[in-house]
DRENPA-3360 file (N, C-alpha, C; in nm, 2 decimals, always signed):
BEGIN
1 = XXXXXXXX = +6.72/+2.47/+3.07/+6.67/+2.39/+3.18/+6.68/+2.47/+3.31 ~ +6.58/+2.46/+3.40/+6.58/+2.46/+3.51/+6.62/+2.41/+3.67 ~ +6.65/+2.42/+3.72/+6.67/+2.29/+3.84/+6.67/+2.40/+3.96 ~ +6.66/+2.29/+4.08/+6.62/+2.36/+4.17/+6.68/+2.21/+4.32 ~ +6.77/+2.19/+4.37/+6.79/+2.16/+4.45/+6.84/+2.13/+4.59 ~ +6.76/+2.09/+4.67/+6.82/+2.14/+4.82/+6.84/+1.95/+4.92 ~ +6.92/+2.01/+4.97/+6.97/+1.91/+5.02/+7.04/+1.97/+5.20 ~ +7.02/+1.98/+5.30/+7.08/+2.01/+5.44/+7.24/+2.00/+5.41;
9 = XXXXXXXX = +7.28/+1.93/+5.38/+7.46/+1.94/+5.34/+7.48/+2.02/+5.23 ~ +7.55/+2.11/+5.27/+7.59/+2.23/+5.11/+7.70/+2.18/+5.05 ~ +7.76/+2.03/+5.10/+7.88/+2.01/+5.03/+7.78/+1.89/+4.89 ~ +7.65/+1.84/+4.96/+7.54/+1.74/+4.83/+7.52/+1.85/+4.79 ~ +7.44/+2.02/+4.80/+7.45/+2.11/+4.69/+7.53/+2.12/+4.57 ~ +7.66/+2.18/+4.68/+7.74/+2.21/+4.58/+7.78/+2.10/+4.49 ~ +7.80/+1.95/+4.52/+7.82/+1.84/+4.43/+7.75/+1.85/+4.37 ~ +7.58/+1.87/+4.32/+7.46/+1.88/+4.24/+7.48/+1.96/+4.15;
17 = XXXXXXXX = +7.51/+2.08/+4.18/+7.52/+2.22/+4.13/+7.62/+2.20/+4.04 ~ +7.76/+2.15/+4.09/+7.85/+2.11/+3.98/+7.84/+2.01/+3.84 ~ +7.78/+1.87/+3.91/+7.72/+1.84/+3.82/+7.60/+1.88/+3.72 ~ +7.53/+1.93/+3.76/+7.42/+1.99/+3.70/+7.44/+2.13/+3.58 ~ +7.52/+2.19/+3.64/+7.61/+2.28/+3.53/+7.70/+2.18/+3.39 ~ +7.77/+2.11/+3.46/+7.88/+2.04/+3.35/+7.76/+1.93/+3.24 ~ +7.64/+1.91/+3.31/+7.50/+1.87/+3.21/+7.45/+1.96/+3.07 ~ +7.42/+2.05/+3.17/+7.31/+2.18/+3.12/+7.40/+2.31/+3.18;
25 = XXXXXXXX = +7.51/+2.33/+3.11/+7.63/+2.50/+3.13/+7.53/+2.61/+3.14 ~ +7.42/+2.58/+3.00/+7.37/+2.73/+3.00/+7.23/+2.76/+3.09 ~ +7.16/+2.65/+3.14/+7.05/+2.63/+3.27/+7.08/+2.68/+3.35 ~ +6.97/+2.74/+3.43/+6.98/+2.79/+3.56/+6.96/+2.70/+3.68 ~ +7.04/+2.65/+3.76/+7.05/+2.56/+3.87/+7.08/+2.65/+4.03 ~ +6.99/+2.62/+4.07/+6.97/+2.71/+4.24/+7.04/+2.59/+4.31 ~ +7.07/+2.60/+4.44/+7.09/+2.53/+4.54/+7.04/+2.61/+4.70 ~ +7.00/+2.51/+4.74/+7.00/+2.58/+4.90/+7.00/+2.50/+4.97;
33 = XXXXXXXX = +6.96/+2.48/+5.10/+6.94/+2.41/+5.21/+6.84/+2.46/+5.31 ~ +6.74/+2.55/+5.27/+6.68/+2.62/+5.31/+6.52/+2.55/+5.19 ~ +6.44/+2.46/+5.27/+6.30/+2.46/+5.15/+6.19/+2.58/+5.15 ~ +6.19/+2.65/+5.28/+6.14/+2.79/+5.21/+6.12/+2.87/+5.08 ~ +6.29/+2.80/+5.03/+6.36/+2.92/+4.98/+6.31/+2.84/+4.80 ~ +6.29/+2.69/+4.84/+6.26/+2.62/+4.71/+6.12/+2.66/+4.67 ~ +6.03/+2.64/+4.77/+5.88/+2.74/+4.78/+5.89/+2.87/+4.69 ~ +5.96/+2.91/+4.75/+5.98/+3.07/+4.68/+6.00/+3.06/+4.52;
41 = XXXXXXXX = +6.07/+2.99/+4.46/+6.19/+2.97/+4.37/+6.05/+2.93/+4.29 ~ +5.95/+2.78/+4.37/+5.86/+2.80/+4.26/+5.77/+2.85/+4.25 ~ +5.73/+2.90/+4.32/+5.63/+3.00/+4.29/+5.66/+3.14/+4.21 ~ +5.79/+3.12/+4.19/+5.86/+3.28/+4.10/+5.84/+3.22/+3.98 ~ +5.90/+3.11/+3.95/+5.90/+3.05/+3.82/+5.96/+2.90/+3.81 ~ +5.84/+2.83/+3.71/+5.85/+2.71/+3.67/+6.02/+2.61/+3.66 ~ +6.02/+2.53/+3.69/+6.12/+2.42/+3.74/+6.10/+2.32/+3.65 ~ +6.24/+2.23/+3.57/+6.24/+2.12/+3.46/+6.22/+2.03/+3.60;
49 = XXXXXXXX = +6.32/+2.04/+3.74/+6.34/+1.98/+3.79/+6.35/+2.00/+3.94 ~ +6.33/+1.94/+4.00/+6.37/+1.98/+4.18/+6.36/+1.82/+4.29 ~ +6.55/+1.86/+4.25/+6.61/+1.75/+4.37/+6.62/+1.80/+4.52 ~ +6.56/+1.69/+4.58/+6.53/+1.73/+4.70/+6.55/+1.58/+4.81 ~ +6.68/+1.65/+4.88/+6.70/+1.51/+4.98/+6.56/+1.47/+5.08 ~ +6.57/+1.32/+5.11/+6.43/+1.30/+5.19/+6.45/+1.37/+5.29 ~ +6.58/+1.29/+5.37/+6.50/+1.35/+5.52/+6.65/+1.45/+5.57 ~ +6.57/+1.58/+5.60/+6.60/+1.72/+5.67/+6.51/+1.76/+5.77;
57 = XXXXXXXX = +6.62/+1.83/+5.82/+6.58/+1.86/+6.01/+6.46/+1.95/+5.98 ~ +6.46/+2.01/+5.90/+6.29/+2.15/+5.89/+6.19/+2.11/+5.82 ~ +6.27/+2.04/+5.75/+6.10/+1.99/+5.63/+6.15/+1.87/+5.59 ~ +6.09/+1.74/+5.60/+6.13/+1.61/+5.55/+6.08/+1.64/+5.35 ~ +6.16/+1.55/+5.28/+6.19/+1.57/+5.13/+6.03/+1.53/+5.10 ~ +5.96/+1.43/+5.16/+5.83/+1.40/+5.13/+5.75/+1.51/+5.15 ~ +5.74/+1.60/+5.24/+5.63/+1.66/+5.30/+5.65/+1.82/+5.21 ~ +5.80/+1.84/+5.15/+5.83/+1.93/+5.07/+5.75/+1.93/+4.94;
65 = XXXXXXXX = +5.78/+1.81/+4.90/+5.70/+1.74/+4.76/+5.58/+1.76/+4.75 ~ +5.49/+1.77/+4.86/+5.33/+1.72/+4.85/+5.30/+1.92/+4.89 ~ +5.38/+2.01/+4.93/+5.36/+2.14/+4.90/+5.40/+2.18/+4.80 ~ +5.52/+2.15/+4.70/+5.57/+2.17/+4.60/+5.46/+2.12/+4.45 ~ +5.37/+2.03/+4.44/+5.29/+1.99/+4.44/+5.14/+2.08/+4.45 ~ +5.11/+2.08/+4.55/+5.02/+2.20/+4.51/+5.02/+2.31/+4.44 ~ +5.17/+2.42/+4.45/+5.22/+2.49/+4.35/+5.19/+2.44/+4.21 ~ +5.28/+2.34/+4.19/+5.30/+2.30/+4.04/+5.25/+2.15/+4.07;
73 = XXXXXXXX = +5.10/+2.06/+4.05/+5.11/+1.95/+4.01/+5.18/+1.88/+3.87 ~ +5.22/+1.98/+3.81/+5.38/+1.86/+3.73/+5.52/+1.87/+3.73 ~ +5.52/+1.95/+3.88/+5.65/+1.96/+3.88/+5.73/+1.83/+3.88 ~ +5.81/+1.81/+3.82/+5.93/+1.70/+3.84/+6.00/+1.67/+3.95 ~ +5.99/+1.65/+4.09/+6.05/+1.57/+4.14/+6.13/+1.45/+4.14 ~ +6.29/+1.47/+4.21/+6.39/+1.37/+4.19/+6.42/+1.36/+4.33 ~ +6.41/+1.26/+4.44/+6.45/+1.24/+4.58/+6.58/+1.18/+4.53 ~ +6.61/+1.23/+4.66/+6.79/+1.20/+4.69/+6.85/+1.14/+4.81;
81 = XXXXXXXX = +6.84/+1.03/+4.86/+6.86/+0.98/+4.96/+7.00/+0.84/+4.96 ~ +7.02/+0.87/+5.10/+7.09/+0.71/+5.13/+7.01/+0.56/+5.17 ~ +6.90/+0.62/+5.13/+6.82/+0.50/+5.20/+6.74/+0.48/+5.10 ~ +6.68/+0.36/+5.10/+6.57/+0.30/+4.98/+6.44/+0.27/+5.02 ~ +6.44/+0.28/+5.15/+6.30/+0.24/+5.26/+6.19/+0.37/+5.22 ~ +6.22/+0.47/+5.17/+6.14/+0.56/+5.12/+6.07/+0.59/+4.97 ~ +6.14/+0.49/+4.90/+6.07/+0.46/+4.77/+5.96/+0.47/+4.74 ~ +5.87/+0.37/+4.82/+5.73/+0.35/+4.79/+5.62/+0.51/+4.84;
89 = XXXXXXXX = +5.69/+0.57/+4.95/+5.61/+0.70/+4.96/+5.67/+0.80/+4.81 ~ +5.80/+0.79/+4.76/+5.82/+0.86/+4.66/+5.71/+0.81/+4.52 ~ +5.68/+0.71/+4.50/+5.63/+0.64/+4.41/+5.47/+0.69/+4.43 ~ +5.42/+0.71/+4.56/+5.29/+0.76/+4.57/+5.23/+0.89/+4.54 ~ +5.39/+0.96/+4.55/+5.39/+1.09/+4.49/+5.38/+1.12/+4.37 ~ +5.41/+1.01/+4.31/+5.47/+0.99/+4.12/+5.58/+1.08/+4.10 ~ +5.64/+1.06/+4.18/+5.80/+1.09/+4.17/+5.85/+1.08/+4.01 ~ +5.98/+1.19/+3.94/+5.99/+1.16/+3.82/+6.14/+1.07/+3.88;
97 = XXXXXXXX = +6.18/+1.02/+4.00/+6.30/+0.99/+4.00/+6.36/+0.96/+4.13 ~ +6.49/+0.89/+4.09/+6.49/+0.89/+4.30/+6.63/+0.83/+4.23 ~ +6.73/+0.92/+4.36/+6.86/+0.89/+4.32/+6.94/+0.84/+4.43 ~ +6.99/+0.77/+4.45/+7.09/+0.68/+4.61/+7.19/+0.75/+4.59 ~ +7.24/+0.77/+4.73/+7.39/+0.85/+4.74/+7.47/+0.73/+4.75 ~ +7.59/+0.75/+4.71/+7.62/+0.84/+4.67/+7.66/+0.83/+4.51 ~ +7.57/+0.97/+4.45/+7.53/+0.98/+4.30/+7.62/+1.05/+4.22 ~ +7.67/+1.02/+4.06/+7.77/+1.05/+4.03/+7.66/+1.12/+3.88;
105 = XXXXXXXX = +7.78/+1.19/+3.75/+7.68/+1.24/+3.66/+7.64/+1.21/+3.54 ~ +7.63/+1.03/+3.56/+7.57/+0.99/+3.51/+7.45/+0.94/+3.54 ~ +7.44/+0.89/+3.65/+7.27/+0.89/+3.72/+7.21/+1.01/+3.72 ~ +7.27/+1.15/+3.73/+7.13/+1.24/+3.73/+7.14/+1.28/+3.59 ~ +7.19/+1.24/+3.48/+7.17/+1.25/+3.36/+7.07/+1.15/+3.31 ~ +7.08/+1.05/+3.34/+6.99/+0.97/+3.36/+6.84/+1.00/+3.39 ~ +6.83/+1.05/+3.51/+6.71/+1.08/+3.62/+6.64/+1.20/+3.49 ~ +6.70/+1.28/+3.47/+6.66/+1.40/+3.39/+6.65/+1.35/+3.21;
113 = XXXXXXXX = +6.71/+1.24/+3.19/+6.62/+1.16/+3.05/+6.50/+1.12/+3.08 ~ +6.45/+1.09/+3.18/+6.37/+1.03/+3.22/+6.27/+1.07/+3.35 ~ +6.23/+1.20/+3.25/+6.16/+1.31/+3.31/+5.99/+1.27/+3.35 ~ +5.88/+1.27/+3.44/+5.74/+1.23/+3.38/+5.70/+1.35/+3.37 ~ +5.71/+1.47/+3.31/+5.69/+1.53/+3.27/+5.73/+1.66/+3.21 ~ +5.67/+1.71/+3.07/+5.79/+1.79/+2.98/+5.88/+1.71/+2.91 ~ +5.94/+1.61/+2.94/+6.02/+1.57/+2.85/+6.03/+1.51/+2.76 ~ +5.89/+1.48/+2.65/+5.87/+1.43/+2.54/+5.95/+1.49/+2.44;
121 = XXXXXXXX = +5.94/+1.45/+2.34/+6.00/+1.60/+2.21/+5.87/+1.68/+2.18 ~ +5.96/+1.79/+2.17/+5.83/+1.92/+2.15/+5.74/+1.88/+2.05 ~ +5.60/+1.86/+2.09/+5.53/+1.92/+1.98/+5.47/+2.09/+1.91 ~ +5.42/+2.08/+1.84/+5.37/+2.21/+1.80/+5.25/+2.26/+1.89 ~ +5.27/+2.35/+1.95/+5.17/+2.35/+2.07/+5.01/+2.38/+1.95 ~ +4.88/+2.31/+2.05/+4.78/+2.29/+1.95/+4.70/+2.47/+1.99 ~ +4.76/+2.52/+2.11/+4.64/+2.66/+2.08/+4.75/+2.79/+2.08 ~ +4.71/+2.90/+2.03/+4.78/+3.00/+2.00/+4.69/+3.13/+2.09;
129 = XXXXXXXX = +4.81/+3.17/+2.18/+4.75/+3.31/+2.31/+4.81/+3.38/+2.23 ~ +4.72/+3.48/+2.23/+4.76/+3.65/+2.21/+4.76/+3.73/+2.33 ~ +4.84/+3.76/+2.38/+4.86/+3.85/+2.51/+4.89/+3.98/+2.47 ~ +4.95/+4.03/+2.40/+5.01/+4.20/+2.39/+4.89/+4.20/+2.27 ~ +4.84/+4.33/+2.32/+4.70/+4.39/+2.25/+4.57/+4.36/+2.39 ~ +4.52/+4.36/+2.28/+4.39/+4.26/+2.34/+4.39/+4.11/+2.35 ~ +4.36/+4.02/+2.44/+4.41/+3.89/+2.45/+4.30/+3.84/+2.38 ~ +4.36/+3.70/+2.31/+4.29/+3.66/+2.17/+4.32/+3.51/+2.21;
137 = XXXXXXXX = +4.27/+3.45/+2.18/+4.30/+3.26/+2.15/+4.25/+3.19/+2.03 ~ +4.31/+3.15/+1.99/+4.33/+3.06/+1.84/+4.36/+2.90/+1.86 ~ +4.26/+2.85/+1.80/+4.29/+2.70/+1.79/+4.31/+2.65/+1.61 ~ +4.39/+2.58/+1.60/+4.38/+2.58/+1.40/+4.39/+2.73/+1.39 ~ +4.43/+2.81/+1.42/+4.44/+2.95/+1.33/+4.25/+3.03/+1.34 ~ +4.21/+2.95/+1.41/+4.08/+3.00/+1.37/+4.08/+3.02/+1.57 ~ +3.98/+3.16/+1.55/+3.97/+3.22/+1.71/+3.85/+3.13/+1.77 ~ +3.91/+3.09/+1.88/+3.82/+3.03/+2.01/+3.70/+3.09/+2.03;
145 = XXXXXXXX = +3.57/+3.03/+2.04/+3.44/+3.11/+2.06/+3.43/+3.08/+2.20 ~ +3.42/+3.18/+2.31/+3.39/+3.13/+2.43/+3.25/+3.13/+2.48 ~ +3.16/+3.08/+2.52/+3.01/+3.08/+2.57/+3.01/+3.17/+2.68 ~ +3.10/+3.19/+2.75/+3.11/+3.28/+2.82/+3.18/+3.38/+2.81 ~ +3.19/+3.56/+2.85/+3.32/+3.60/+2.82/+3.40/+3.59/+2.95 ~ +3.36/+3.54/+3.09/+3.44/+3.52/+3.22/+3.48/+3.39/+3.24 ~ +3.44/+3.31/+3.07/+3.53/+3.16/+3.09/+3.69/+3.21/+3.00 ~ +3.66/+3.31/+2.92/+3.77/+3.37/+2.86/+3.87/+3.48/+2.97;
153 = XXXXXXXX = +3.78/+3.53/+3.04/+3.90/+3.61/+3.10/+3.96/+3.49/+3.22 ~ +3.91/+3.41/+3.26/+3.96/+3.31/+3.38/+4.07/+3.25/+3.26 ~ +4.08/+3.19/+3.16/+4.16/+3.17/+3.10/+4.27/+3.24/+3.10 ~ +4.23/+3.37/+3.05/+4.36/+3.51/+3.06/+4.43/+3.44/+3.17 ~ +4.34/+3.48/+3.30/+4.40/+3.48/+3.41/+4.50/+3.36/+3.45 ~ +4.49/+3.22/+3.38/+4.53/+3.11/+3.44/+4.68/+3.17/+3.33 ~ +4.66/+3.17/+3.21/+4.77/+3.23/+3.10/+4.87/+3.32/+3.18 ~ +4.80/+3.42/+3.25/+4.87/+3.50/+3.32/+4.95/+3.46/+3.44;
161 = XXXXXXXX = +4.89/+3.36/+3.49/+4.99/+3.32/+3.62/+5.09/+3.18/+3.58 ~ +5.10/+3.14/+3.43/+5.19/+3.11/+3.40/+5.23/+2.95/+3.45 ~ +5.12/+2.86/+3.45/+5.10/+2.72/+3.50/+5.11/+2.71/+3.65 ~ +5.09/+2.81/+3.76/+5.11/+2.80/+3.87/+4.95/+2.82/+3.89 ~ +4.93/+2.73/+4.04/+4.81/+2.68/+4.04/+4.76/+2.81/+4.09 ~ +4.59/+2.81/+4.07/+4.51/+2.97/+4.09/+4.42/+2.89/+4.18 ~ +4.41/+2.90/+4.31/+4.30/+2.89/+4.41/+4.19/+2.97/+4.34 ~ +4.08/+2.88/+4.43/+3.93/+2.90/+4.42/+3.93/+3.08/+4.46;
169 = XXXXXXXX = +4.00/+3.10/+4.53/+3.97/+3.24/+4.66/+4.05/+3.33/+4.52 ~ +4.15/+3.29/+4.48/+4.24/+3.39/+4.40/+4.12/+3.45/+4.28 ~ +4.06/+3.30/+4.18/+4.04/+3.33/+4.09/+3.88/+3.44/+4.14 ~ +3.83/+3.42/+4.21/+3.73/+3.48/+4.26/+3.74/+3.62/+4.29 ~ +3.86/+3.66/+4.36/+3.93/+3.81/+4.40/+3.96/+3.84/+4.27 ~ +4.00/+3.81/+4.16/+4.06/+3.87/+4.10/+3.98/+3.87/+4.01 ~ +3.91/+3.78/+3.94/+3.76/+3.81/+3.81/+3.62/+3.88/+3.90 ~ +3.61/+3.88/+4.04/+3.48/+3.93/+4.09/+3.52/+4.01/+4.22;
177 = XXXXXXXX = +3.64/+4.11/+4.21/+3.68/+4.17/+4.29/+3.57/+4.25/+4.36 ~ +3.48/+4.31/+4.27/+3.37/+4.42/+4.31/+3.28/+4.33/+4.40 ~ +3.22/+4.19/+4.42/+3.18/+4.13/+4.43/+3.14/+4.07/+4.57 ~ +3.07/+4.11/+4.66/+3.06/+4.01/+4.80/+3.08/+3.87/+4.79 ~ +3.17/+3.76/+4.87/+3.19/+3.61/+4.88/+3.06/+3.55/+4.92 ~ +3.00/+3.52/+4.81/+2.88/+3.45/+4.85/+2.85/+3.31/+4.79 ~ +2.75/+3.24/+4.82/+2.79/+3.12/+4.82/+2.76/+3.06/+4.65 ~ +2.68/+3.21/+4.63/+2.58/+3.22/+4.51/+2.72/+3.23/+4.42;
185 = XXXXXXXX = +2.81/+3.32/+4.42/+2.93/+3.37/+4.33/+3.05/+3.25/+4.34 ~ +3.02/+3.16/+4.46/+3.13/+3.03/+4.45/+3.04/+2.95/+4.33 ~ +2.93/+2.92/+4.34/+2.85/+2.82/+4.22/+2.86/+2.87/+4.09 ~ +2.88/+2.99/+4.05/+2.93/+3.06/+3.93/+3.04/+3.06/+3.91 ~ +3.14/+3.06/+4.00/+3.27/+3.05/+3.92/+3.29/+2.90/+3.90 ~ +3.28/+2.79/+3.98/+3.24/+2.66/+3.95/+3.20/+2.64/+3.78 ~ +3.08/+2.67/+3.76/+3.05/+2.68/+3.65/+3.13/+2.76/+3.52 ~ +3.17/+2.87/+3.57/+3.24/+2.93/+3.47/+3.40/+2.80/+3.45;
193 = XXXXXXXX = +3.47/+2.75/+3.53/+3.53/+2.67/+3.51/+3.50/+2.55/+3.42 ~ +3.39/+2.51/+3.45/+3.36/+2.42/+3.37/+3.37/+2.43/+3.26 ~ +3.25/+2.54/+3.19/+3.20/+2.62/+3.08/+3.35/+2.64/+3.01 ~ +3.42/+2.66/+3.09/+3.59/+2.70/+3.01/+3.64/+2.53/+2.91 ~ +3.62/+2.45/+3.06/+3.70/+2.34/+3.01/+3.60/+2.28/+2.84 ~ +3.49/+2.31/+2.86/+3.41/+2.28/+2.76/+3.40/+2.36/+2.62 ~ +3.47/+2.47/+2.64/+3.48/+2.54/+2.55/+3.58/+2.51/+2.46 ~ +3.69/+2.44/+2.52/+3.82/+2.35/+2.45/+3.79/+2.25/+2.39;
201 = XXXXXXXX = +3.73/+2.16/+2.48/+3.70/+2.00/+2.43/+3.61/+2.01/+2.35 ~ +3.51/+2.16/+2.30/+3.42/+2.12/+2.18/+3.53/+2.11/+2.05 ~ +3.65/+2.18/+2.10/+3.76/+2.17/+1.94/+3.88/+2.15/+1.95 ~ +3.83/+2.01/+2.03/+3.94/+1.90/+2.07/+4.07/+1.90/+2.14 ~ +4.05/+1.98/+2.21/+4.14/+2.06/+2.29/+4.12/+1.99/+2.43 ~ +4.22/+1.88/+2.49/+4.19/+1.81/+2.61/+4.34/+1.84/+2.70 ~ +4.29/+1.78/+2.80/+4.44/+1.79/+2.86/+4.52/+1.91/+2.92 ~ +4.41/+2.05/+2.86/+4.48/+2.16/+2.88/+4.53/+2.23/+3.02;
209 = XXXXXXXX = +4.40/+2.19/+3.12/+4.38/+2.22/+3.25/+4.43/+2.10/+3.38 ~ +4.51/+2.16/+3.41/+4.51/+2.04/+3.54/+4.47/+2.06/+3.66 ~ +4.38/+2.03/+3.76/+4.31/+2.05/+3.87/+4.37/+1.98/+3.98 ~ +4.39/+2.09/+4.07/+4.45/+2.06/+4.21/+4.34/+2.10/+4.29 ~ +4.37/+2.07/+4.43/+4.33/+2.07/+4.57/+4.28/+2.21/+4.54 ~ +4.11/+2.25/+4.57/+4.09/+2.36/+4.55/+4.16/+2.47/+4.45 ~ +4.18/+2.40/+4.36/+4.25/+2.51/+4.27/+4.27/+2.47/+4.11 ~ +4.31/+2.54/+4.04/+4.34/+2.47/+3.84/+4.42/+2.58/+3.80;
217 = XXXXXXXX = +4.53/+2.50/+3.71/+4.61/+2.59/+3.63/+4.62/+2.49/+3.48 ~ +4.70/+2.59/+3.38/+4.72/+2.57/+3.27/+4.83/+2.50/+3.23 ~ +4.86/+2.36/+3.12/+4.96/+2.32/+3.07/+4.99/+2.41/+2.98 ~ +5.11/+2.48/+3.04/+5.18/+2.59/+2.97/+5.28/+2.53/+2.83 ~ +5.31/+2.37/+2.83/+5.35/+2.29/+2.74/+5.25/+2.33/+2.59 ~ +5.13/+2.36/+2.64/+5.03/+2.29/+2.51/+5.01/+2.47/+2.46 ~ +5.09/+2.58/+2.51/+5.05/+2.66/+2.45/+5.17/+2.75/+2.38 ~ +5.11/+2.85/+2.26/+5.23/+2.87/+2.19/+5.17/+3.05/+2.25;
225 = XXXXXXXX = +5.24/+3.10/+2.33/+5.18/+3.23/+2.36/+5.31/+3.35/+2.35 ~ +5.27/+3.46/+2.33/+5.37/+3.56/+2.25/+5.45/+3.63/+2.45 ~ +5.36/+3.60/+2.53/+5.42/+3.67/+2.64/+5.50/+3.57/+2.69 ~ +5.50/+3.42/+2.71/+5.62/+3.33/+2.73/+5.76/+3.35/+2.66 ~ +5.70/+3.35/+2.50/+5.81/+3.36/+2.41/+5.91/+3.49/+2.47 ~ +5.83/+3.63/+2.50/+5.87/+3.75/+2.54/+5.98/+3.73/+2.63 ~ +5.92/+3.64/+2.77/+5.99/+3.63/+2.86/+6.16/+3.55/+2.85 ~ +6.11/+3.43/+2.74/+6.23/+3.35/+2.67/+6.33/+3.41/+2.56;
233 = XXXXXXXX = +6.27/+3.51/+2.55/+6.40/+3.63/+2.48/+6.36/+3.59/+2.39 ~ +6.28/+3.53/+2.31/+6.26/+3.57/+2.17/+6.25/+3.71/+2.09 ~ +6.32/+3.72/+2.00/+6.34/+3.84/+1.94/+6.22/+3.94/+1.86 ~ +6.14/+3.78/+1.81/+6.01/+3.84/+1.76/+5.92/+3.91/+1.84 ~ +5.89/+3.81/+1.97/+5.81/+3.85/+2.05/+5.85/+3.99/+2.10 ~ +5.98/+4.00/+2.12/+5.98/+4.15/+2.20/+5.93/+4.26/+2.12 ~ +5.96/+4.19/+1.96/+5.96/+4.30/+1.88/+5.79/+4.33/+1.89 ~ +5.73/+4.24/+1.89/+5.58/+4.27/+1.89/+5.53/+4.30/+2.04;
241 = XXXXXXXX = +5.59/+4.33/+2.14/+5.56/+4.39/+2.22/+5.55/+4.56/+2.22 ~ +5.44/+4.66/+2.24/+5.39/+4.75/+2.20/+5.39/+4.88/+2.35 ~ +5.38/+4.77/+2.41/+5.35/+4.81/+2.54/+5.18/+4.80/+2.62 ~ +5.11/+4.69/+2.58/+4.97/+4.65/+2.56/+4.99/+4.52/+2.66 ~ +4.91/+4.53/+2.73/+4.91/+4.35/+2.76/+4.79/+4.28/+2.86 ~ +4.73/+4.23/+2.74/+4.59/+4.22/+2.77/+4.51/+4.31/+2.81 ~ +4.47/+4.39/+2.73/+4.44/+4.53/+2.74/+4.28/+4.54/+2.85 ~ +4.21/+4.44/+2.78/+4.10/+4.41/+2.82/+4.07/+4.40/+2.99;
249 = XXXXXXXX = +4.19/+4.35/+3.08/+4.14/+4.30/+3.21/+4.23/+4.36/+3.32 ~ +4.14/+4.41/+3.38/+4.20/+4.50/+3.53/+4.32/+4.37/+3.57 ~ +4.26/+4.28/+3.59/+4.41/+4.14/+3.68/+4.51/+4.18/+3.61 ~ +4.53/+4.24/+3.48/+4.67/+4.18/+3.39/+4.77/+4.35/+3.45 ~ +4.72/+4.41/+3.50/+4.79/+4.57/+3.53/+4.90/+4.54/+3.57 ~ +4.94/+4.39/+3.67/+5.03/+4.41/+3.78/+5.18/+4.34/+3.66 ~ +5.13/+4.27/+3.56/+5.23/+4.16/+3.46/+5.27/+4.31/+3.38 ~ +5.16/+4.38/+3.35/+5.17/+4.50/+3.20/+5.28/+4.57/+3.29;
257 = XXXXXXX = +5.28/+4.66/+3.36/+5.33/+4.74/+3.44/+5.52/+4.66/+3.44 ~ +5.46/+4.55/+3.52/+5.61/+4.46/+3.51/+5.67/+4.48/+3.38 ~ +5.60/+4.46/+3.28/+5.67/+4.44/+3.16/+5.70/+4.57/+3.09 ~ +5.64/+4.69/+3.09/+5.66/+4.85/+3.08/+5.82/+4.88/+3.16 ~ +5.82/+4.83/+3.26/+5.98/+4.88/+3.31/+6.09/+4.80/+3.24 ~ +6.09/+4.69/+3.14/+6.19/+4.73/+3.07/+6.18/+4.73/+2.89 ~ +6.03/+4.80/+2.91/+5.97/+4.84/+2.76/+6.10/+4.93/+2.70;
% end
């Protein structure tokens, strides 16, 4: 598990932190008082969870949420407050949680059973990514036919940034780098998104993509992919790492390279 909590008092950190350890010993739990710094945290990497008191002098807990949110629309949010008059703006958020101070470790044991999202029991993820080599997708064991091959590399690409959302401008720079911003090449990647999502739902593959504000990323839940596993220390995956990774696409240089320094 993950967690990620800030709160303006480092003595509600450090209480969080303690609890949150004595939960989940072997999870990585951040604290700060700084939401810059939570910004940062997710955009480096995915979060089970992120407690966040409402109201702070730099960034109120709501207005954190609804940028925290663009990042990751499933990120889990838990507000933390003394007050209850903020509820209903948490609820508009679809908050996974909201905890009254002063909270002991049984309520955030609680808050974190009762996750709205990730916390089902695992299923068997339904598509299989091949990342080291040439990047490959498998649905049933049988490979994905894409209609397009830049609905497949926008895929790579979403694969590659790892459920963090990919602006319209990103995905554009990065599949049509050579390319002048025209209004002709925004109607085509439109379409190539599409053409992607369609390429799933012909083999019942829904749910995979979630669309934000000018932007779409990937439910990293629904996939069984050899470069997550890598990152999660799996033994197999490293072993099948070659030094290849996604051989096929200029975007993937900056991940391959990453992952060559501790080949």
């Amino acid at each position: 598990m993950r967690t990620i909590t800030i709160d303006d008092r480092r003595s509600i950190v450090n209480m969080m932190l303690r609890i949150l350890n004595q939960i989940d010993p072997k999870g990585e739990h951040i604290g700060t008082t700084d939401p810059d710094e939570v910004i940062r945290e997710l955009k480096k990497k995915k979060a089970t969870a992120v407690f966040t008191d409402v109201e702070m002098p730099k960034m109120n807990g709501i207005d954190l949420a609804r940028k925290l949110q663009e990042i990751d629309p499933q990120v889990n949010i838990i507000f933390i407050t003394g007050y209850q008059e903020y509820m209903s703006d948490a609820f508009d958020l679809y908050a996974s949680g909201y905890l009254i101070k002063p909270m002991d470790e049984e309520d955030v044991r609680k808050a974190l059973e009762h996750l709205r999202y990730g916390n089902e029991t695992k299923k068997e993820a339904p598509v299989r990514v091949q990342c080291f080599g040439n990047f490959e997708v498998f649905v049933n064991n049988t490979a994905l036919l894409f209609h397009r091959s830049k609905s497949k590399e926008l895929f790579a690409y979403l694969v590659d940034r790892r459920g963090a959302v990919c602006t319209n401008d990103m995905i554009i720079g990065n599949l049509w780098s050579d390319k002048p911003l025209t209004e002709s090449l925004k109607s085509l990647q439109r379409t190539v998104i599409s053409e992607m999502i369609k390429d799933f739902e012909m083999v019942d593959v829904r749910d995979l993509f979630v669309k934000a504000k000018n932007g779409i990323c990937v439910n990293t839940e629904m996939l069984d992919c050899d470069y997550y596993k890598y990152l999660e220390g799996d033994k197999k995956a490293i072993r099948q790492f070659k030094g290849e990774y996604m051989t096929q696409y200029e975007f993937a240089e900056e991940t391959r390279n990453n992952l060559l320094k501790n080949y």
